[in-house]
C-alpha positions as CSV (number, residue, x, y, z in Angstrom):
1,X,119.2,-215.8,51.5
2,X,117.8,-216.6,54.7
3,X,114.9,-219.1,55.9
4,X,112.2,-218.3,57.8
5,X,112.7,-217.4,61.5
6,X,109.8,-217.9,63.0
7,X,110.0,-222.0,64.0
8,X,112.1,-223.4,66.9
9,X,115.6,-224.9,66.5
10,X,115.9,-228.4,68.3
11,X,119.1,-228.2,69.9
12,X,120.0,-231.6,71.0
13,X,122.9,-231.6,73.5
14,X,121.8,-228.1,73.9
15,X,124.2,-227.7,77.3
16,X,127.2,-229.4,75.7
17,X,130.6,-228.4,74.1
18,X,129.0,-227.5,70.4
19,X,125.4,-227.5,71.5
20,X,125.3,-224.3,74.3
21,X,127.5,-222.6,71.4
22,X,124.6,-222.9,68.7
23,X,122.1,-222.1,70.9
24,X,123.9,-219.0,72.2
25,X,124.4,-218.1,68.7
26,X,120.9,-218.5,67.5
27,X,119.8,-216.9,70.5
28,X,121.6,-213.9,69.6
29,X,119.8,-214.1,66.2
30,X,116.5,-213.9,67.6
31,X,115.7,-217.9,66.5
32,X,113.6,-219.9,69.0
33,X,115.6,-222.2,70.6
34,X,114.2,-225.6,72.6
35,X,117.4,-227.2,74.3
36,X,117.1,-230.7,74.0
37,X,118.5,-232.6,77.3
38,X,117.5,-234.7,79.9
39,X,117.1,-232.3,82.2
40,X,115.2,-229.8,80.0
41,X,111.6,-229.3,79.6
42,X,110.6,-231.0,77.9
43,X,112.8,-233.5,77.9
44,X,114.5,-235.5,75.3
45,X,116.9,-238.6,75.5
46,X,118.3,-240.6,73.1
47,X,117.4,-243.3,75.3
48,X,113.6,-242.6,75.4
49,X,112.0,-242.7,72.0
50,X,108.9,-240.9,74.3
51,X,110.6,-238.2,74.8
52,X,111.1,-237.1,71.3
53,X,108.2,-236.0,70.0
54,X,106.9,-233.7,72.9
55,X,111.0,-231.8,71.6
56,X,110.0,-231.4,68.7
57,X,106.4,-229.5,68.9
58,X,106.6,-226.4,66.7
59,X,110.4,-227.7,65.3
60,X,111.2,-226.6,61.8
61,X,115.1,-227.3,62.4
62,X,117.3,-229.4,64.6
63,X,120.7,-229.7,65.4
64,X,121.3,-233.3,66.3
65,X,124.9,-234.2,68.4
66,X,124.6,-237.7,69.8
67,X,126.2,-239.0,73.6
68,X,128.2,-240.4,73.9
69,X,129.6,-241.5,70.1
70,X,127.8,-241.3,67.5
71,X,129.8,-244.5,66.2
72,X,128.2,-246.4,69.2
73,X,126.1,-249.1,67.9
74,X,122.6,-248.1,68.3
75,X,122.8,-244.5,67.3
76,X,122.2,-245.0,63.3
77,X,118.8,-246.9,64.3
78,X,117.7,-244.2,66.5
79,X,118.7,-241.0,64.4
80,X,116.9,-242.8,61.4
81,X,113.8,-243.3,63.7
82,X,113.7,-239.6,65.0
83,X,114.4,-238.2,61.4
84,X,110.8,-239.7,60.4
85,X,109.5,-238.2,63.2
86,X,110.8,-234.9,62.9
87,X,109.5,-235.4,59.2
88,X,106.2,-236.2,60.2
89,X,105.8,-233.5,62.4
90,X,106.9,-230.8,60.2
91,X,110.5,-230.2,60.6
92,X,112.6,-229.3,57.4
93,X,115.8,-229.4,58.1
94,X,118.2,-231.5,60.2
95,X,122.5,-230.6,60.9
96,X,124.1,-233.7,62.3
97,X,127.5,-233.6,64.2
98,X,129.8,-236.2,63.0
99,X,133.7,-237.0,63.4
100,X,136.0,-236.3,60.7
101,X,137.9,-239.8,59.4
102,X,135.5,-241.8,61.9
103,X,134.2,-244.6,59.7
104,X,131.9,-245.7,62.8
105,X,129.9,-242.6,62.2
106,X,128.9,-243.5,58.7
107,X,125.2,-245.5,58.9
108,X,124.0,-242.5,61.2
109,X,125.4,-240.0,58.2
110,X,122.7,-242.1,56.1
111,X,120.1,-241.9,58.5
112,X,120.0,-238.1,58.2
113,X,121.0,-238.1,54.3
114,X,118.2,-240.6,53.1
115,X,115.5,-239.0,55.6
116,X,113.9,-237.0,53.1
117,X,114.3,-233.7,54.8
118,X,117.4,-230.9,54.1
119,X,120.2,-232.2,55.5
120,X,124.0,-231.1,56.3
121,X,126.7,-233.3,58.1
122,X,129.5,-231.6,59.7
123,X,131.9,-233.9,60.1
124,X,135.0,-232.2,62.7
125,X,138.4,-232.5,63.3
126,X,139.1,-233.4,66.7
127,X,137.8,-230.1,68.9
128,X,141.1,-227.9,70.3
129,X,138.5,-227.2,73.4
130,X,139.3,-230.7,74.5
131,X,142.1,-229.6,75.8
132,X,140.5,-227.3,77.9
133,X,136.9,-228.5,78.6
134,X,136.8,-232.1,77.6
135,X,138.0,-235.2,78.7
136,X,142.0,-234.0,78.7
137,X,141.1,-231.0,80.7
138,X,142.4,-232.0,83.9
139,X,145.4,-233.9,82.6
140,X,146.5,-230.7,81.3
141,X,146.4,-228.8,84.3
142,X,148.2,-231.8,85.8
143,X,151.2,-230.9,83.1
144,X,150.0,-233.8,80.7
145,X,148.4,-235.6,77.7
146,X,148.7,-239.0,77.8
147,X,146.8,-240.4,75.0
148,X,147.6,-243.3,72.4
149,X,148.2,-241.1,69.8
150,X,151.4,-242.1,68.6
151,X,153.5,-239.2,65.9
152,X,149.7,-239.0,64.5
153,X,149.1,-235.1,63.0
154,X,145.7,-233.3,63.5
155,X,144.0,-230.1,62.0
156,X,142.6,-229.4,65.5
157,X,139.3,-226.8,65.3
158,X,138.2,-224.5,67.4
159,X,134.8,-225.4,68.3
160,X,133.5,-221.7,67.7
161,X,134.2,-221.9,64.1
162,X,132.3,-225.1,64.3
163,X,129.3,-223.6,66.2
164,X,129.3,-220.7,63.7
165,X,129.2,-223.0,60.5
166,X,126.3,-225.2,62.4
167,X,124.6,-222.0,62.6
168,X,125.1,-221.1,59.3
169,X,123.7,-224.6,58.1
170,X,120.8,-223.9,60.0
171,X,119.7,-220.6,59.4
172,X,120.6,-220.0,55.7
173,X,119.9,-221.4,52.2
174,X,122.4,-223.2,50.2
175,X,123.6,-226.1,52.3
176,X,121.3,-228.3,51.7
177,X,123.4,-232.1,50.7
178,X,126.3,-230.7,51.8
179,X,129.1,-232.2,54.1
180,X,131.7,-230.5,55.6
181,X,134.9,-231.7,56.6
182,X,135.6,-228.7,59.1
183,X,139.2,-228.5,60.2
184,X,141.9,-226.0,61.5
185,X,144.1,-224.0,59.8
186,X,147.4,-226.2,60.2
187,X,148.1,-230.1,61.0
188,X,150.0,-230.4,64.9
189,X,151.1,-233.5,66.3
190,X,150.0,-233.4,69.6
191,X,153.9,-232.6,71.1
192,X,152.9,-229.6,69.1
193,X,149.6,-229.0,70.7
194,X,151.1,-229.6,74.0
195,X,153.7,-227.3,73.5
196,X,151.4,-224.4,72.3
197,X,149.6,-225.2,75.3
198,X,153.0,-224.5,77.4
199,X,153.5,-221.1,76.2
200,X,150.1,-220.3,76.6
201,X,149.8,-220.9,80.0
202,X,153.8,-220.4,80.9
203,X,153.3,-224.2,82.6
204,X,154.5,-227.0,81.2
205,X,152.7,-229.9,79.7
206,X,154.2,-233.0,78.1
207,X,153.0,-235.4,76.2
208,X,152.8,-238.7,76.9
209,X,152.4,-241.2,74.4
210,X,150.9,-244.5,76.0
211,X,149.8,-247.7,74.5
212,X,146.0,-248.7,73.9
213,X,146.0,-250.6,76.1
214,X,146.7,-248.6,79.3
215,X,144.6,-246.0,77.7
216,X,141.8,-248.5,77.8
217,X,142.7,-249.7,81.2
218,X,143.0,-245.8,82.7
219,X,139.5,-245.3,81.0
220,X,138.3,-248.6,82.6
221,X,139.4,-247.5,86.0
222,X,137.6,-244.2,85.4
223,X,134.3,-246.3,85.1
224,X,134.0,-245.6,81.6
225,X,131.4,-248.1,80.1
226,X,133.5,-250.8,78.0
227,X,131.1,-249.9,74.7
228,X,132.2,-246.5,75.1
229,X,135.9,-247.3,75.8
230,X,136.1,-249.2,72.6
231,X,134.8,-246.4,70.4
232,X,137.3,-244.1,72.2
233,X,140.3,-246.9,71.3
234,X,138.6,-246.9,67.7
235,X,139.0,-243.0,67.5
236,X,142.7,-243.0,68.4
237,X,143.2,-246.0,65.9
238,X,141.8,-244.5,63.2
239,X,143.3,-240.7,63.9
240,X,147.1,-242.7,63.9
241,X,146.2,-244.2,60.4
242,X,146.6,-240.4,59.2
243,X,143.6,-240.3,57.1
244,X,142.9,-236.7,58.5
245,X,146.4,-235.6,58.5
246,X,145.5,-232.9,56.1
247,X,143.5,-229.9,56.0
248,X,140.7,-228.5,54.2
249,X,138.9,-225.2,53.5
250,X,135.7,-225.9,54.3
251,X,135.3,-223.6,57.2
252,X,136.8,-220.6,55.1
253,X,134.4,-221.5,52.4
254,X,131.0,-221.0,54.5
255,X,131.7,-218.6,56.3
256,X,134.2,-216.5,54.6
257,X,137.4,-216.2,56.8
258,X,140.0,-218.8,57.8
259,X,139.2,-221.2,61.0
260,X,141.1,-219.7,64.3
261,X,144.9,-221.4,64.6
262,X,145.5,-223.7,67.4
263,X,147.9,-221.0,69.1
264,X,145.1,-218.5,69.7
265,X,142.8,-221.1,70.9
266,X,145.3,-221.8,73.1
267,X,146.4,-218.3,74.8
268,X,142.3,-217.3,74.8
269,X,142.0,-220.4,77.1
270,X,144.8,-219.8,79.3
271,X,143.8,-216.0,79.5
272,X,140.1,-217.3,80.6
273,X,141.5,-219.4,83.7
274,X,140.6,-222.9,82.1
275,X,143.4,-224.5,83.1
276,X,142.8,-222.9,87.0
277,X,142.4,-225.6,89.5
278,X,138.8,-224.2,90.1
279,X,138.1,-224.2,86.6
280,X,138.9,-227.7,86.3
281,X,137.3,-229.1,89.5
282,X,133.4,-227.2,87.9
């Protein structure tokens, strides 16, 4: 069963990895979208409390991503202060993006869950498209990953079977309370990844397993702010504690198929130019 169409999705992060993916879906599905960024109109950042209620005029939904961690230390406070609004203002129904095994992200999970509205948290695996269009995207075209994730296996996800369950969340019944674990069909190491990524593109890419601390110190030298640098270190530490090695069938169980293996992901990248010096450089 379906919910009425007729309100506006909030799509916050609405030009980003997940967020241009649900609201390219919903668009397709003839939902009302408002993109919720600092360079939309109206505007709306994280950062700016005044900014939210203008987004959310005529918002019966939202799909809520937070820049740039949701474990960073002033997120919970602000998602619990922009769920009352939303409530206030007549919005039902809230999906928040979360990480999968990132103990950080756990007060802003409460925010959403004790708002008072429907709620869903999609908690993902790490995304297979950072490979491609995240922060490891040049790297790879360079020929490598060098990340501190020691032997550490992942369930990596395609982010389309993530936008696809978002949607789902938002648009249908019957997910109320729910939290999804969403991850990929298999567990890689990410010498496995790498390697997938090899044959996809016919280039070689190795990885390179580095220490914390010169990950830290690379991310440092890239102007990365130090809060944000520690929640990246955080991410890595907790991933090689192996909590996620292991995978579930979440995705399979909303939407009916299995999630998209690592491999395809892979050769539909390398097919679509991301690893291109052009692409890259956009």
């Amino acid at each position: 069963m379906t919910t009425e169409s007729a309100q506006t999705t909030l799509v916050v992060g609405g030009t980003g990895t997940t967020g241009r993916r649900v609201a390219a879906r919903l668009t397709a599905l003839g939902r009302p979208v408002q993109i919720g960024t600092r360079s939309s109109s109206p505007r709306f950042d994280w950062d700016d409390a005044d900014t939210w209620a203008p987004a959310l005029d005529g918002v019966g939904a939202a799909y809520l991503t937070y820049a740039p961690d949701l474990g960073m230390p002033e997120a919970a406070d602000r998602i619990r202060r922009f769920a009352e609004l939303a409530r206030s203002t007549g919005a039902h129904r809230l999906v928040l993006l979360a990480g999968r095994g990132q103990h950080g992200h756990a007060p802003a999970e409460r925010a959403v869950q004790e708002s008072g509205l429907e709620w869903t948290v999609v908690r993902s695996a790490w995304f297979a498209q950072n490979f491609s269009e995240g922060f490891l995207a040049g790297l790879v075209a360079d020929g490598t990953v060098p990340v501190p994730a020691g032997d550490a296996l992942e369930p990596f996800l395609d982010v389309d079977d993530l936008a696809d369950v978002v949607v789902t969340a938002l648009t249908e019944d019957g997910h109320d309370g729910e939290v999804y674990e969403l991850t990929g069909p298999r567990l890689l190491g990410f010498a496995d990844a790498a390697a997938e990524i090899s044959r996809a593109r016919d280039a070689h890419v190795a990885y390179l397993p580095i220490a914390e601390a010169e990950f830290a110190a690379a991310l440092t030298a890239d102007g990365t702010p130090a809060s944000l640098t520690d929640v990246l270190c955080e991410v890595f530490a907790e991933l090689r504690e192996g909590d996620n090695a292991g995978t579930t069938d979440d995705v399979e169980r909303v939407l009916g198929r299995p999630p998209r293996d690592f491999a395809a992901f892979a050769a539909a990248a390398a097919a679509g130019g991301a690893w291109s010096s052009a692409a890259v450089r956009s």
